[in-house]
C-alpha positions in Angstrom: 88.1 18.8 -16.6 84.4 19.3 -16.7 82.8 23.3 -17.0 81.7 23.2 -13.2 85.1 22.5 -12.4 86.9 24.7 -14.1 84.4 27.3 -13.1 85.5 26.3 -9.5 89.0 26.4 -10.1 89.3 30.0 -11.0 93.1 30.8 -12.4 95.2 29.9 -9.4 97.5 32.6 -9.3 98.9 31.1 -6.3 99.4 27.9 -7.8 101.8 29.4 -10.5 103.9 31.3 -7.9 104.3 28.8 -4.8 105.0 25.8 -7.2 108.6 27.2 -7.4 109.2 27.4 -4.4 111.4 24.5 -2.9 110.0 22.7 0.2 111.5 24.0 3.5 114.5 21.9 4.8 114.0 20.7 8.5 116.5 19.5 11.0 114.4 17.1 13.2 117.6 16.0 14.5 119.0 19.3 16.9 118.8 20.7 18.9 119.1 17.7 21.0 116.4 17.5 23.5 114.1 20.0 22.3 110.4 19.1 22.8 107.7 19.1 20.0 104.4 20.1 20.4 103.6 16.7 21.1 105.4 14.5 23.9 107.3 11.3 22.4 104.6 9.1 24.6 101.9 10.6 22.5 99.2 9.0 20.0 100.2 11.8 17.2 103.7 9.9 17.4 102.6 7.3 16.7 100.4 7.4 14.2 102.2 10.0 12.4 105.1 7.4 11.8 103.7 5.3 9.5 103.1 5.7 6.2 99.9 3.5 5.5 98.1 6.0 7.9 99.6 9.0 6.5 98.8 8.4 2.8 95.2 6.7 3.6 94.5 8.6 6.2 95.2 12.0 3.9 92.6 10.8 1.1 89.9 10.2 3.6 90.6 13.8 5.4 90.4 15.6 1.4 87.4 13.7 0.7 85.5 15.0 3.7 86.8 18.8 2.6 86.2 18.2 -0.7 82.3 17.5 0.1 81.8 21.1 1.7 81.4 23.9 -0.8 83.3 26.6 0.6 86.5 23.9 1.8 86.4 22.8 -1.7 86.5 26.2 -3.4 89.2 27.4 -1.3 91.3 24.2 -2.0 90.9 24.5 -5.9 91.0 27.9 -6.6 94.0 28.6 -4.4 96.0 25.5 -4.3 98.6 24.0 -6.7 96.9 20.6 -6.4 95.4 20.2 -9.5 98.3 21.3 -11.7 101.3 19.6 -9.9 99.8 17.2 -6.6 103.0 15.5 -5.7 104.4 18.9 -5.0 101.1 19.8 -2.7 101.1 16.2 -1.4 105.0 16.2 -0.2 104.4 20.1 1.1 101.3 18.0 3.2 103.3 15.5 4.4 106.1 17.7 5.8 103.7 20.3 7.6 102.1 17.4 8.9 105.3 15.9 10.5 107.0 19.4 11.2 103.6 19.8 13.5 104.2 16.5 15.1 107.7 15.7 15.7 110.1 18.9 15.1 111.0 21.2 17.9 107.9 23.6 19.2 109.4 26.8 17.7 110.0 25.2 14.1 106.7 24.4 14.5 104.9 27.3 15.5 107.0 29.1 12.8 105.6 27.0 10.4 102.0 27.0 11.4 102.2 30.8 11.9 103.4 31.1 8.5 100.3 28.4 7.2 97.7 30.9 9.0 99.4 34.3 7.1 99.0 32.4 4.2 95.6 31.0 4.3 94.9 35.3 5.5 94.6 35.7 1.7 92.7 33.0 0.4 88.6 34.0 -0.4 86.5 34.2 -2.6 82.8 32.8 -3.7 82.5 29.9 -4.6 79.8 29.2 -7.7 76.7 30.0 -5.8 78.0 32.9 -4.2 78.6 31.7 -1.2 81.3 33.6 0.8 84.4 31.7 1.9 87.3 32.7 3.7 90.1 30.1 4.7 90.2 31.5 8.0 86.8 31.2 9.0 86.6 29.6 12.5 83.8 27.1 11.2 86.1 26.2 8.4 89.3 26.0 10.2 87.3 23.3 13.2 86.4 21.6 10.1 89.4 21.2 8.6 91.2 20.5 11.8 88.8 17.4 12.0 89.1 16.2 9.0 92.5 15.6 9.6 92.5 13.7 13.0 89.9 11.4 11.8 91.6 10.5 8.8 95.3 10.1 10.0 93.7 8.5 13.2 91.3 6.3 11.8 93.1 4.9 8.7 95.6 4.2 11.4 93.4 1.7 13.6 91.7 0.7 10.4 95.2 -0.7 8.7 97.8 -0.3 11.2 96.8 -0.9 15.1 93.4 -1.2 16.7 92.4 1.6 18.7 90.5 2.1 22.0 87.8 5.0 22.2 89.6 6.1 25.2 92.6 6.4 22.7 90.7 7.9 20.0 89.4 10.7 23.2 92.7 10.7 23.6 94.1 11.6 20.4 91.5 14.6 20.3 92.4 16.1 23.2 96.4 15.7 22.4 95.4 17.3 19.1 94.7 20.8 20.7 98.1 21.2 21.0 98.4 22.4 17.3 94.8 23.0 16.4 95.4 26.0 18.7 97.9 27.3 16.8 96.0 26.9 13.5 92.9 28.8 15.0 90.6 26.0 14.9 89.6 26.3 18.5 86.4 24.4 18.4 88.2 21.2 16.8 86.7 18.7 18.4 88.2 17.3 22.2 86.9 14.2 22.2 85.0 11.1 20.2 82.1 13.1 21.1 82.8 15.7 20.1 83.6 14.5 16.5 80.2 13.1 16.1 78.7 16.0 16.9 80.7 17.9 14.4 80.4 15.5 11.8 76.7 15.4 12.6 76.2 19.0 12.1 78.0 19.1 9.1 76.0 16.2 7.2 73.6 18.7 5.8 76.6 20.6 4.0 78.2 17.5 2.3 77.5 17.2 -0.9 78.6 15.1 -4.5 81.0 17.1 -6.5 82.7 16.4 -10.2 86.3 17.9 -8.0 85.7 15.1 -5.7 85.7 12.4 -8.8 88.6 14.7 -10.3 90.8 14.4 -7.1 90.7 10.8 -6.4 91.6 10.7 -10.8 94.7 13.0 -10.0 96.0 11.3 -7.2 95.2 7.6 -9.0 97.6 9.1 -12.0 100.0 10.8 -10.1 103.5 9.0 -9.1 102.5 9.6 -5.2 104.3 6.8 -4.0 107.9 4.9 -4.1 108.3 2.6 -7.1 108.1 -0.3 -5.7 104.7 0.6 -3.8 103.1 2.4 -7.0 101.0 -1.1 -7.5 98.9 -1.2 -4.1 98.3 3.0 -5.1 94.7 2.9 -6.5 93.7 0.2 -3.3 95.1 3.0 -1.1 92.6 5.4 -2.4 89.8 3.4 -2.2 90.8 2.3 1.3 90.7 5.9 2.1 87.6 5.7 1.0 86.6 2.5 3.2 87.5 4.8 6.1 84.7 7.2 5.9 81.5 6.6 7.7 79.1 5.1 5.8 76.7 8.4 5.3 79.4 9.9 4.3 80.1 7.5 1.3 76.5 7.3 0.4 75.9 11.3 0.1 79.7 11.9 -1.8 78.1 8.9 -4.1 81.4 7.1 -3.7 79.4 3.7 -3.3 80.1 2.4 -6.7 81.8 -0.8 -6.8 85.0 1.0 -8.4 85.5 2.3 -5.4 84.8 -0.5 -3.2 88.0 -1.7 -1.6 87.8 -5.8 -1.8 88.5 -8.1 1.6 91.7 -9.5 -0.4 93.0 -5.8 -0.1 92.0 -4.8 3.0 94.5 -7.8 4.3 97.1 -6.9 2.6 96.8 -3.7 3.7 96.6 -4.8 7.1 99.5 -6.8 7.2 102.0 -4.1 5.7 100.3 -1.0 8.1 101.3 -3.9 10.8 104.7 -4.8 9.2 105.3 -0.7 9.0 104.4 -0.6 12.9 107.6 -2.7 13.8 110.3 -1.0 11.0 111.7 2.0 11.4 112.4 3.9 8.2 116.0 5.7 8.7 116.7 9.1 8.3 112.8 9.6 8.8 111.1 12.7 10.8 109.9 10.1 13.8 113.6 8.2 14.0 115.7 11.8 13.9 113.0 13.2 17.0 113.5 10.4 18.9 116.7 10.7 18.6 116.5 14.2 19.1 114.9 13.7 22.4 117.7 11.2 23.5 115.8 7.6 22.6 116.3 5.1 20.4 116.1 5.2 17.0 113.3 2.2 17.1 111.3 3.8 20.2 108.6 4.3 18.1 108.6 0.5 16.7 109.0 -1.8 20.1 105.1 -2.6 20.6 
Protein backbone atom coordinates (compact mmCIF):
# COMPACT_ATOMS: atom_id res chain seq x y z
CA UNK A 1 0.00 0.00 0.00
CA UNK A 2 1.39 3.22 -1.25
CA UNK A 3 1.68 6.62 1.40
CA UNK A 4 -1.44 8.26 -0.34
CA UNK A 5 -3.34 5.31 0.44
CA UNK A 6 -2.63 4.67 3.61
CA UNK A 7 -3.04 8.32 4.34
CA UNK A 8 -6.64 7.78 2.94
CA UNK A 9 -7.32 4.87 4.88
CA UNK A 10 -7.06 6.27 8.24
CA UNK A 11 -7.25 3.37 11.10
CA UNK A 12 -10.61 1.88 10.41
CA UNK A 13 -11.92 1.55 13.73
CA UNK A 14 -14.98 0.29 12.25
CA UNK A 15 -13.31 -2.28 10.30
CA UNK A 16 -11.91 -3.96 13.44
CA UNK A 17 -15.29 -4.02 15.27
CA UNK A 18 -17.91 -5.02 12.42
CA UNK A 19 -15.61 -7.74 10.95
CA UNK A 20 -16.86 -9.93 13.89
CA UNK A 21 -19.91 -9.67 13.51
CA UNK A 22 -21.69 -12.68 11.59
CA UNK A 23 -23.79 -11.85 8.55
CA UNK A 24 -27.51 -11.59 9.33
CA UNK A 25 -29.53 -14.79 8.58
CA UNK A 26 -32.63 -14.20 6.30
CA UNK A 27 -35.64 -16.30 5.67
CA UNK A 28 -36.57 -15.38 2.06
CA UNK A 29 -38.84 -18.30 2.26
CA UNK A 30 -41.96 -17.10 4.93
CA UNK A 31 -43.91 -15.73 5.45
CA UNK A 32 -45.60 -17.07 2.48
CA UNK A 33 -46.98 -14.43 0.30
CA UNK A 34 -45.38 -11.45 1.65
CA UNK A 35 -44.40 -8.90 -1.04
CA UNK A 36 -40.78 -7.32 -1.45
CA UNK A 37 -40.14 -4.04 -2.25
CA UNK A 38 -40.05 -5.02 -5.70
CA UNK A 39 -43.06 -7.10 -7.52
CA UNK A 40 -41.85 -10.63 -8.80
CA UNK A 41 -42.60 -9.12 -12.57
CA UNK A 42 -39.94 -6.60 -11.96
CA UNK A 43 -36.44 -5.91 -13.84
CA UNK A 44 -34.66 -5.88 -10.20
CA UNK A 45 -35.81 -9.67 -10.20
CA UNK A 46 -34.41 -10.31 -12.71
CA UNK A 47 -31.32 -9.07 -12.85
CA UNK A 48 -30.64 -9.53 -9.32
CA UNK A 49 -30.74 -13.47 -9.93
CA UNK A 50 -27.86 -13.96 -11.64
CA UNK A 51 -24.62 -14.04 -10.53
CA UNK A 52 -22.54 -12.81 -13.67
CA UNK A 53 -24.49 -9.37 -13.23
CA UNK A 54 -24.12 -9.31 -9.57
CA UNK A 55 -20.27 -9.86 -9.37
CA UNK A 56 -19.56 -7.66 -12.69
CA UNK A 57 -22.02 -5.47 -12.23
CA UNK A 58 -20.54 -4.80 -8.39
CA UNK A 59 -16.84 -3.92 -9.78
CA UNK A 60 -18.17 -1.50 -12.32
CA UNK A 61 -20.52 0.32 -9.52
CA UNK A 62 -17.04 0.53 -6.88
CA UNK A 63 -15.06 1.75 -9.63
CA UNK A 64 -17.36 4.65 -10.38
CA UNK A 65 -17.32 5.47 -6.29
CA UNK A 66 -13.96 4.87 -6.07
CA UNK A 67 -13.18 7.81 -8.76
CA UNK A 68 -15.04 10.55 -6.50
CA UNK A 69 -12.90 11.77 -3.54
CA UNK A 70 -15.30 11.97 -0.89
CA UNK A 71 -17.17 8.27 -2.01
CA UNK A 72 -13.73 6.88 -1.89
CA UNK A 73 -12.65 8.29 1.55
CA UNK A 74 -15.69 7.26 3.09
CA UNK A 75 -15.38 3.62 1.69
CA UNK A 76 -11.66 3.26 2.83
CA UNK A 77 -11.51 4.81 6.02
CA UNK A 78 -14.63 3.30 7.27
CA UNK A 79 -15.05 -0.02 5.63
CA UNK A 80 -13.53 -3.45 6.38
CA UNK A 81 -12.75 -3.86 2.60
CA UNK A 82 -9.31 -3.60 2.50
CA UNK A 83 -8.49 -5.85 5.45
CA UNK A 84 -11.00 -8.78 4.90
CA UNK A 85 -13.14 -8.02 1.23
CA UNK A 86 -14.87 -11.41 1.03
CA UNK A 87 -16.47 -10.57 4.31
CA UNK A 88 -17.57 -6.80 2.78
CA UNK A 89 -18.32 -8.42 -0.54
CA UNK A 90 -20.82 -11.34 0.90
CA UNK A 91 -22.25 -8.47 3.45
CA UNK A 92 -22.87 -6.61 -0.32
CA UNK A 93 -24.34 -9.29 -1.78
CA UNK A 94 -26.89 -10.09 0.88
CA UNK A 95 -28.09 -6.27 1.34
CA UNK A 96 -28.30 -6.27 -2.20
CA UNK A 97 -30.74 -9.27 -2.42
CA UNK A 98 -32.45 -8.63 1.14
CA UNK A 99 -33.46 -5.11 -0.81
CA UNK A 100 -34.68 -7.04 -3.72
CA UNK A 101 -36.37 -10.19 -2.93
CA UNK A 102 -37.16 -10.51 1.02
CA UNK A 103 -40.31 -9.37 2.54
CA UNK A 104 -40.77 -5.25 2.60
CA UNK A 105 -40.29 -5.05 6.44
CA UNK A 106 -37.00 -7.19 6.48
CA UNK A 107 -36.11 -4.91 4.17
CA UNK A 108 -36.74 -1.66 5.44
CA UNK A 109 -35.25 -3.03 8.68
CA UNK A 110 -32.30 -3.56 7.02
CA UNK A 111 -31.90 -0.42 4.98
CA UNK A 112 -32.95 1.56 8.16
CA UNK A 113 -30.28 -0.04 9.97
CA UNK A 114 -27.60 0.75 6.64
CA UNK A 115 -28.67 4.59 6.92
CA UNK A 116 -28.04 4.64 11.12
CA UNK A 117 -24.95 3.28 10.23
CA UNK A 118 -23.58 5.31 7.41
CA UNK A 119 -25.08 8.45 10.38
CA UNK A 120 -21.46 8.05 11.71
CA UNK A 121 -19.27 7.82 8.88
CA UNK A 122 -17.22 11.47 8.03
CA UNK A 123 -14.43 12.79 7.93
CA UNK A 124 -11.92 14.79 5.31
CA UNK A 125 -10.58 13.32 3.07
CA UNK A 126 -6.71 14.36 2.17
CA UNK A 127 -7.44 17.70 0.75
CA UNK A 128 -9.77 18.62 3.33
CA UNK A 129 -12.59 18.15 1.68
CA UNK A 130 -15.65 17.48 3.93
CA UNK A 131 -17.52 14.21 3.53
CA UNK A 132 -20.36 12.77 5.16
CA UNK A 133 -21.91 9.37 3.95
CA UNK A 134 -25.25 10.76 4.24
CA UNK A 135 -24.92 13.59 2.10
CA UNK A 136 -27.92 13.69 -0.37
CA UNK A 137 -25.37 14.30 -3.40
CA UNK A 138 -23.40 11.34 -2.27
CA UNK A 139 -26.20 9.01 -1.41
CA UNK A 140 -27.89 9.92 -5.53
CA UNK A 141 -24.52 9.04 -6.41
CA UNK A 142 -24.13 6.00 -4.91
CA UNK A 143 -27.65 4.86 -5.60
CA UNK A 144 -26.56 5.25 -9.33
CA UNK A 145 -23.66 3.66 -9.30
CA UNK A 146 -25.40 0.65 -8.38
CA UNK A 147 -28.30 0.49 -10.98
CA UNK A 148 -25.97 1.03 -13.72
CA UNK A 149 -23.65 -1.55 -12.82
CA UNK A 150 -25.96 -4.42 -11.73
CA UNK A 151 -28.13 -3.31 -14.83
CA UNK A 152 -25.72 -2.90 -17.34
CA UNK A 153 -23.27 -5.81 -16.67
CA UNK A 154 -26.55 -7.55 -16.90
CA UNK A 155 -27.50 -6.64 -20.67
CA UNK A 156 -23.82 -6.59 -21.36
CA UNK A 157 -23.27 -10.55 -20.37
CA UNK A 158 -26.62 -11.85 -19.55
CA UNK A 159 -29.76 -10.45 -21.67
CA UNK A 160 -30.01 -7.50 -24.04
CA UNK A 161 -31.83 -4.72 -22.80
CA UNK A 162 -34.28 -2.14 -24.25
CA UNK A 163 -33.94 1.61 -23.18
CA UNK A 164 -37.50 1.47 -22.32
CA UNK A 165 -36.28 -1.38 -19.89
CA UNK A 166 -33.39 0.35 -18.73
CA UNK A 167 -36.21 3.63 -17.95
CA UNK A 168 -37.78 1.08 -16.56
CA UNK A 169 -35.38 -0.27 -14.23
CA UNK A 170 -34.75 3.41 -12.93
CA UNK A 171 -38.02 4.20 -12.10
CA UNK A 172 -38.59 0.52 -10.24
CA UNK A 173 -35.48 1.45 -8.40
CA UNK A 174 -37.10 4.25 -6.36
CA UNK A 175 -38.64 1.77 -4.50
CA UNK A 176 -35.50 1.37 -2.23
CA UNK A 177 -33.44 4.43 -3.20
CA UNK A 178 -36.21 6.03 -1.05
CA UNK A 179 -35.50 4.26 1.72
CA UNK A 180 -31.69 4.84 1.47
CA UNK A 181 -32.26 8.73 1.21
CA UNK A 182 -30.97 9.07 -2.26
CA UNK A 183 -34.05 10.86 -3.57
CA UNK A 184 -32.50 12.42 -6.54
CA UNK A 185 -31.26 8.81 -7.92
CA UNK A 186 -31.86 9.08 -11.18
CA UNK A 187 -35.77 7.99 -12.82
CA UNK A 188 -34.90 7.37 -15.93
CA UNK A 189 -31.92 6.71 -18.79
CA UNK A 190 -32.02 10.41 -18.82
CA UNK A 191 -31.71 10.99 -16.04
CA UNK A 192 -28.51 8.83 -15.56
CA UNK A 193 -26.72 10.78 -18.15
CA UNK A 194 -27.35 13.73 -16.76
CA UNK A 195 -25.95 12.57 -13.43
CA UNK A 196 -23.14 10.96 -14.78
CA UNK A 197 -22.55 14.11 -16.88
CA UNK A 198 -22.40 16.34 -13.97
CA UNK A 199 -20.24 14.21 -12.10
CA UNK A 200 -17.38 13.80 -14.93
CA UNK A 201 -15.54 16.81 -13.57
CA UNK A 202 -15.29 14.99 -9.99
CA UNK A 203 -13.80 11.61 -11.34
CA UNK A 204 -10.61 11.29 -10.92
CA UNK A 205 -7.38 8.39 -11.14
CA UNK A 206 -6.57 7.11 -7.69
CA UNK A 207 -3.68 4.56 -6.37
CA UNK A 208 -7.15 2.87 -4.13
CA UNK A 209 -8.74 2.42 -7.41
CA UNK A 210 -5.55 0.25 -8.70
CA UNK A 211 -5.43 -1.17 -5.00
CA UNK A 212 -9.19 -2.44 -5.20
CA UNK A 213 -9.26 -4.15 -8.41
CA UNK A 214 -5.48 -5.97 -6.78
CA UNK A 215 -7.64 -7.00 -3.66
CA UNK A 216 -10.49 -8.29 -5.33
CA UNK A 217 -7.98 -10.05 -8.17
CA UNK A 218 -6.29 -11.94 -4.92
CA UNK A 219 -9.10 -12.49 -2.99
CA UNK A 220 -11.04 -16.07 -3.14
CA UNK A 221 -14.37 -14.07 -4.21
CA UNK A 222 -15.78 -16.76 -6.07
CA UNK A 223 -16.65 -20.64 -5.91
CA UNK A 224 -13.70 -22.92 -6.75
CA UNK A 225 -14.52 -24.06 -9.69
CA UNK A 226 -15.23 -20.34 -11.05
CA UNK A 227 -12.00 -18.83 -9.41
CA UNK A 228 -10.30 -19.19 -13.14
CA UNK A 229 -12.66 -16.69 -15.22
CA UNK A 230 -12.11 -14.18 -11.68
CA UNK A 231 -9.49 -11.71 -13.07
CA UNK A 232 -11.75 -11.53 -16.74
CA UNK A 233 -14.67 -10.70 -14.45
CA UNK A 234 -12.88 -7.68 -13.22
CA UNK A 235 -11.82 -6.37 -16.22
CA UNK A 236 -15.26 -7.04 -17.69
CA UNK A 237 -16.50 -4.81 -15.02
CA UNK A 238 -14.34 -2.72 -16.32
CA UNK A 239 -15.62 -3.10 -20.10
CA UNK A 240 -18.92 -1.93 -18.59
CA UNK A 241 -18.03 1.64 -17.94
CA UNK A 242 -18.55 4.28 -20.43
CA UNK A 243 -15.68 4.98 -22.27
CA UNK A 244 -14.84 8.61 -20.52
CA UNK A 245 -15.02 7.01 -17.70
CA UNK A 246 -12.18 4.46 -18.44
CA UNK A 247 -10.08 7.08 -20.04
CA UNK A 248 -10.15 9.68 -16.90
CA UNK A 249 -9.80 6.46 -14.09
CA UNK A 250 -6.75 5.57 -16.60
CA UNK A 251 -7.99 2.04 -16.69
CA UNK A 252 -7.21 1.92 -20.60
CA UNK A 253 -4.12 -0.12 -20.28
CA UNK A 254 -4.17 -3.30 -22.09
CA UNK A 255 -4.08 -5.27 -18.63
CA UNK A 256 -7.25 -4.28 -18.18
CA UNK A 257 -8.60 -4.72 -21.55
CA UNK A 258 -11.10 -7.65 -21.51
CA UNK A 259 -10.31 -9.70 -24.89
CA UNK A 260 -13.40 -10.66 -27.54
CA UNK A 261 -12.50 -14.52 -26.58
CA UNK A 262 -13.67 -13.48 -23.01
CA UNK A 263 -16.37 -11.43 -23.61
CA UNK A 264 -18.04 -14.80 -25.31
CA UNK A 265 -17.43 -16.83 -22.83
CA UNK A 266 -18.78 -14.58 -20.64
CA UNK A 267 -21.71 -14.23 -22.63
CA UNK A 268 -22.61 -17.60 -22.99
CA UNK A 269 -22.46 -18.57 -19.14
CA UNK A 270 -24.50 -14.94 -18.08
CA UNK A 271 -26.98 -16.68 -20.86
CA UNK A 272 -26.56 -20.33 -19.41
CA UNK A 273 -27.14 -18.65 -15.74
CA UNK A 274 -30.47 -16.96 -17.23
CA UNK A 275 -32.16 -20.48 -17.72
CA UNK A 276 -30.67 -22.36 -14.26
CA UNK A 277 -31.95 -21.81 -11.13
CA UNK A 278 -29.52 -22.04 -8.38
CA UNK A 279 -31.51 -23.83 -5.30
CA UNK A 280 -31.79 -22.74 -1.99
CA UNK A 281 -31.00 -19.12 -3.58
CA UNK A 282 -32.68 -15.63 -2.37
CA UNK A 283 -34.66 -15.43 -6.01
CA UNK A 284 -35.89 -19.37 -5.87
CA UNK A 285 -37.05 -19.18 -1.95
CA UNK A 286 -39.10 -15.49 -2.93
CA UNK A 287 -40.65 -16.94 -5.59
CA UNK A 288 -41.58 -19.50 -3.76
CA UNK A 289 -42.47 -17.28 -1.16
CA UNK A 290 -44.84 -15.53 -3.30
CA UNK A 291 -46.53 -18.89 -4.37
CA UNK A 292 -44.56 -19.49 -7.99
CA UNK A 293 -42.31 -21.76 -9.13
CA UNK A 294 -39.14 -22.34 -8.17
CA UNK A 295 -37.84 -21.62 -11.98
CA UNK A 296 -40.20 -18.44 -12.52
CA UNK A 297 -37.35 -16.47 -12.74
CA UNK A 298 -35.57 -18.86 -15.49
CA UNK A 299 -38.62 -19.67 -18.18
CA UNK A 300 -37.60 -16.85 -20.89
Amino acid sequence: MNERSLAESGTRPDARTSRKRPLPKVDFLRPAGAPALYAPDSLAWQIYKNPVSLFIGGITAVLLELGEERVRSGVWNHSIFPTDPITRMRRTGLATHVSVYAPAPVAEKLIGAVVRMHERVEGHTPRGTPYRANDPKLLDWVQCTASYGFMEAYALFCRPLSDEERDQHYEESQASARLFLATGAPRSLREQREQFEAMRPHLEPHPIVFEFLDIVKRAPALPLPLRPLQPMMIRAGIAVLPRWVIERLELNGKQWELRDRERRLLQRLGAWLERVPIPYSPPVYSSRRMGLPANYLYRR
